[in-house]
N, C-alpha and C positions, 0 to 999 in steps of 0.2 A: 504494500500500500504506500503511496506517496501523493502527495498535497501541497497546496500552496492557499493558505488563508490571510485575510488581514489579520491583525492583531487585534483591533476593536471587535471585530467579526465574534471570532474565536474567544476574546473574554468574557462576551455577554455572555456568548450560548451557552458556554460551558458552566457560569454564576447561578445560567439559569436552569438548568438540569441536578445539579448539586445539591440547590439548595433545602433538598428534606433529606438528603442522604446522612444517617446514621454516623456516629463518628465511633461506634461499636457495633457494627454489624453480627449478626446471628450465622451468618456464612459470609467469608471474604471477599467474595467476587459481588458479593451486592457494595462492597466498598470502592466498586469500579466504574466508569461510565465508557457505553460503549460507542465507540468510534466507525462511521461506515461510510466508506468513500466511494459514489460510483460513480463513474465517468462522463456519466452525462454533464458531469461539472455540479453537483451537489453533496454538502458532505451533512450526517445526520447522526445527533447524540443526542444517547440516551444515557437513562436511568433508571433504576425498578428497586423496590424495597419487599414486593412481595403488598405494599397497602397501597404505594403509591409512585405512579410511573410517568415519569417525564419525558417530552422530546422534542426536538426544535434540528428545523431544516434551515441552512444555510447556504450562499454559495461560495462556490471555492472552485482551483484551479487543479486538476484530479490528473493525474499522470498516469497514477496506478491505483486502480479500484482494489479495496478489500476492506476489512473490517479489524478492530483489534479494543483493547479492555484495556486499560489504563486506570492507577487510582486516580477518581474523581476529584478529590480535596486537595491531593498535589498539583493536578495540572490545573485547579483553578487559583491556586497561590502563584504558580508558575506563571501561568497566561497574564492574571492578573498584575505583576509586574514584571514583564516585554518591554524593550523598548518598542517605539511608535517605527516598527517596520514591518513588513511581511514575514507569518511565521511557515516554515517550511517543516512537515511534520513526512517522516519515512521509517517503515518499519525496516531494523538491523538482526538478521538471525532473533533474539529472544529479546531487544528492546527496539524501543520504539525513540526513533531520533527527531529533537525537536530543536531547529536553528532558525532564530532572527537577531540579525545583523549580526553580532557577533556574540552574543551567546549562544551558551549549548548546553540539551539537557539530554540525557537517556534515559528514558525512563523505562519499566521492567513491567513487560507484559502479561494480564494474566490469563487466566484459561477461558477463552470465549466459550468452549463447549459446556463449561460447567455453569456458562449466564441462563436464567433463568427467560425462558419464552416471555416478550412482552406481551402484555392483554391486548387485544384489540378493538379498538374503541369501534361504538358503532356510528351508524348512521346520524347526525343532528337530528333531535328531536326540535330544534328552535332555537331562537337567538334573540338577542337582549345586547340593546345598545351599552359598551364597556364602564362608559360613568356609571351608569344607571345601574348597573351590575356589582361594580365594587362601593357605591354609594349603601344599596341595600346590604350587603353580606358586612359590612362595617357596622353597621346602625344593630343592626342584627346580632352579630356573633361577639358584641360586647356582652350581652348576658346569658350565653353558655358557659355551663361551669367547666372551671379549669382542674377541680380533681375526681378522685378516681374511684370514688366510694361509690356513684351512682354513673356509668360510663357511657349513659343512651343519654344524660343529660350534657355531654361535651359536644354534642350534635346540634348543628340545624335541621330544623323542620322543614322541610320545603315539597307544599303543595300546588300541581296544576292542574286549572280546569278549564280549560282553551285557551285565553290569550290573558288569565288572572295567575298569579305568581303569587304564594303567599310564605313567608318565610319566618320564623317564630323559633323561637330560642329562649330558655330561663335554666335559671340554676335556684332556683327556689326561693329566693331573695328579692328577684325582679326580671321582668317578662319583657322581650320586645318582641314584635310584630311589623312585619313590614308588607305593605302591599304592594306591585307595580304590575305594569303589562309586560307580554312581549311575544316575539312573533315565533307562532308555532308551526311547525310543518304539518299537523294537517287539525282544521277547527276543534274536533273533539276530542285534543290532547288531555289525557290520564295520568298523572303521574305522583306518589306519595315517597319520599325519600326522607333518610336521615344523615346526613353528610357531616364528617369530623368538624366543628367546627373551626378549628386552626388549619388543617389541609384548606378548607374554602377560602378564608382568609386571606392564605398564603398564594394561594389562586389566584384571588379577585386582584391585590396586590400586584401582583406579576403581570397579570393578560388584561385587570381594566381599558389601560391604556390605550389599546386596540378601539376603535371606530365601533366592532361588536364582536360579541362574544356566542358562540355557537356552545348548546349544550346537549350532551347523549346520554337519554337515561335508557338506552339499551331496550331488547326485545323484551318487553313482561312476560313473555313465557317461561324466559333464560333466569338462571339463580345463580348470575354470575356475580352479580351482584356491587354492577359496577357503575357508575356517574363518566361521563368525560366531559370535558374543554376545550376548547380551539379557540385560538387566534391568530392568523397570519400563521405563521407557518411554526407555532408551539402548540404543544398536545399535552394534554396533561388527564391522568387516570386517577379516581382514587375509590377505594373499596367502601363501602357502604357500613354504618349500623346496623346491625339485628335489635330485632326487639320494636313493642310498642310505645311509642311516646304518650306520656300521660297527658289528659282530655284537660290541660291549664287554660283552655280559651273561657272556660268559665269564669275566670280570676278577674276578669275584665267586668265591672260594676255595670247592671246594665242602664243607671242613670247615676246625675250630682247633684248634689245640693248646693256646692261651693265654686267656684271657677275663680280663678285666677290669673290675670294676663302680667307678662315680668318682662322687660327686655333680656334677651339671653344670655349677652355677655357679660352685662352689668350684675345680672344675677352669675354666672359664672366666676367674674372676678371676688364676687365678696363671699360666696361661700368659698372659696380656694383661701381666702385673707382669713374668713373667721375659724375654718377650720384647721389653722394651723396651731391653736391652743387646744383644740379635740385631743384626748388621749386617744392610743391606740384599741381600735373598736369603739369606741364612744361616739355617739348621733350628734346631731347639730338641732338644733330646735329652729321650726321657722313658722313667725305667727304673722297670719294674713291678717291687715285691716284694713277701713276704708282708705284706699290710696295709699299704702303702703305695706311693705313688707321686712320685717326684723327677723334677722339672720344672729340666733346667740349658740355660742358655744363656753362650756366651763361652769363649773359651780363650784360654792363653796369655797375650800382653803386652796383650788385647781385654779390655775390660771384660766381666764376667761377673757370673752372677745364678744363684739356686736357690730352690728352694721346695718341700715334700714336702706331701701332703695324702694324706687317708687313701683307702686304694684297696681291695675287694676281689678276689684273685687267685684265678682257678681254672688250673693246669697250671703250666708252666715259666716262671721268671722270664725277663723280656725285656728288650731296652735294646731303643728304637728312637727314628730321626729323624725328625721333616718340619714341612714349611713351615708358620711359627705362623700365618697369614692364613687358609690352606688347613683348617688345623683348628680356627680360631676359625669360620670359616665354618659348617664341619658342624654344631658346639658350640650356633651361637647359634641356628636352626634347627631342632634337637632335639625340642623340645617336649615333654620325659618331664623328671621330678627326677631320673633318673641317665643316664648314659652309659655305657651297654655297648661295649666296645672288644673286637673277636676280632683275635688273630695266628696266621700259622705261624712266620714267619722275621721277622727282623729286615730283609731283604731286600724281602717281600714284601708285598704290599697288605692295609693292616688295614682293615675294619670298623665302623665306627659306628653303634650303634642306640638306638634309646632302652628301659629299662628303669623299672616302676612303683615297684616293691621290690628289696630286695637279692636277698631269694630266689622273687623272680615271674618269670613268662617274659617275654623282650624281646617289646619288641613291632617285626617287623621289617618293619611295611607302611612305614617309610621305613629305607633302606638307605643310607649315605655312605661311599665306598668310597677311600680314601686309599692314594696311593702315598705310601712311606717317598723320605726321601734317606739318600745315602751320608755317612756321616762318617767323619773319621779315629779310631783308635781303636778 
């Protein structure tokens, strides 16, 4: 096999193939990405963990077609700092020789046979403009939980029912919900999925960018059990959840009694300012009133902190607690100039949505649903 690639080329592709690979793999050759060079002038690496598979086609200057395994994490520290020339890669008897301008690396090839067959992703079920795509699975995959005690909740939810897209994630704390469209290949698209939430993330991250995002959730007949990705010419595979996500759309109040409108980042900056006297797990108190809203943290012989910033109330004044992370979370997320907050109780789970105007309607295609804590008082 011999090549001739740019170096910009060859540093992305390889950044971006790498970046779920294991830095202890369960079998060695999954600590490899693999290299395939065919003549037509295209060269295409990949990667596989056995949950989640990458790959991305480039062009290059192909002398000699063939294929070879290389560690992944070396040649992207390698690639990574090249100087700005053309890198020339040629397999030597048992390594693999890689020169731009004047350096040189060999690096030591490993057993392609033992690489593990990539999935095959299927056919696009549909596609979804790339903002709109890593906009939701952001908004979203902030309130899946990140340990391991309960592992169907480290997933997104993600249901479709023709050109309605609905994606829902909580870790028992606090729920978001996101709605959008997007274009399906054929009207009476089916599909209920549980997708890692950090694999999606890491996804959305990587391939937003792209104009759109093509997604395959494979033959329903098949129990292969797999999601794909596309963009421009990266591919990306990742294995699915088992298991039933639990029926939390009920957690969602089906009316309020309270509403409150906040600017977003005015309210963002001062719960970030008050809660920096919060002990560690300790709530923030924030009580609505007419036209305004006081932000306290601290009691006692505890250092303590306040802050009011203007609020509009519709109903009954409220005091309510919760965790300042949890509700910077939702906050940062938002993506409207205001913050619509619904309550019933001080008890109960409030609401987050975004709002355009003070007297426009929310706009509630993304929903963040917050449990209060208890405080004394």
């Amino acid at each position: 096999m011999k090549f001739r690639v740019e170096r910009d080329v060859l540093s992305e592709a390889v950044a971006w193939v790498v970046r779920g690979l294991s830095n202890r793999p369960p079998v060695p050759v999954l600590a490899g990405v693999l290299l395939t060079a065919d003549e037509v002038g295209t060269l295409t690496l990949s990667a596989y963990d056995y949950e989640v598979s990458a790959t991305v086609t480039v062009e290059a200057e192909v002398s000699e077609g063939g294929q070879v395994l290389v560690l992944g994490k070396l040649l992207a520290d390698i690639s990574r700092n090249l100087p700005d020339r053309p890198v020339e890669v040629a397999t030597d008897g048992a390594k693999v020789q890689l020169t731009c301008g004047s350096s040189r690396f060999a690096l030591i090839q490993m057993p392609v046979a033992d690489y593990p067959q990539l999935p095959t992703q299927a056919d696009a079920s549909g596609s979804m403009p790339g903002d709109a795509f890593t906009q939701a699975v952001h908004q979203v995959s902030i309130a899946a939980d990140r340990g391991d005690t309960l592992p169907i909740l480290t997933g997104v939810r993600v249901e479709i029912e023709g050109e309605k897209v609905t994606m829902l994630a909580t870790d028992r704390y606090r729920l978001a919900l996101r709605e959008l469209t997007w274009s399906p290949s054929a009207p009476d698209a089916s599909y209920v999925c549980l997708v890692p939430a950090r694999t999606l993330s890491e996804t959305a991250k990587a391939l937003g960018a792209s104009a759109s995002v093509d997604v395959a959730f494979g033959d329903a007949q098949r129990s292969d059990g797999l999601v794909g990705f596309e963009a421009g010419r990266r591919r990306t595979t990742t294995r699915l959840l088992d298991g039933e996500y639990p029926k939390v759309t009920s957690i969602f109040p089906s009316s309020v009694d309270t509403v409150a409108v906040v600017d977003t980042q005015a309210f963002i900056e001062a719960v970030r300012r008050v809660a920096l006297v919060a002990e560690r797990n300790t709530p923030i108190r924030l009580r609505f009133t007419d036209g305004q809203l006081t932000i306290e943290a601290g009691s006692g012989d505890d250092a303590q902190g306040s802050e009011a910033v203007e609020a509009s109330l519709t109903g009954p004044e409220i005091e309510i607690a919760f965790n300042p992370q949890f509700l910077l979370d939702g906050l940062g997320v938002l993506n409207a100039p205001l913050a619509r907050l619904g309550f019933t109780q001080p008890s109960r789970p409030a609401v987050l949505s975004g709002q355009a105007e003070i007297d426009g309607e929310p706009d509630e295609s993304y929903r963040y649903v917050l449990m209060p804590v208890r405080f004394a008082g």
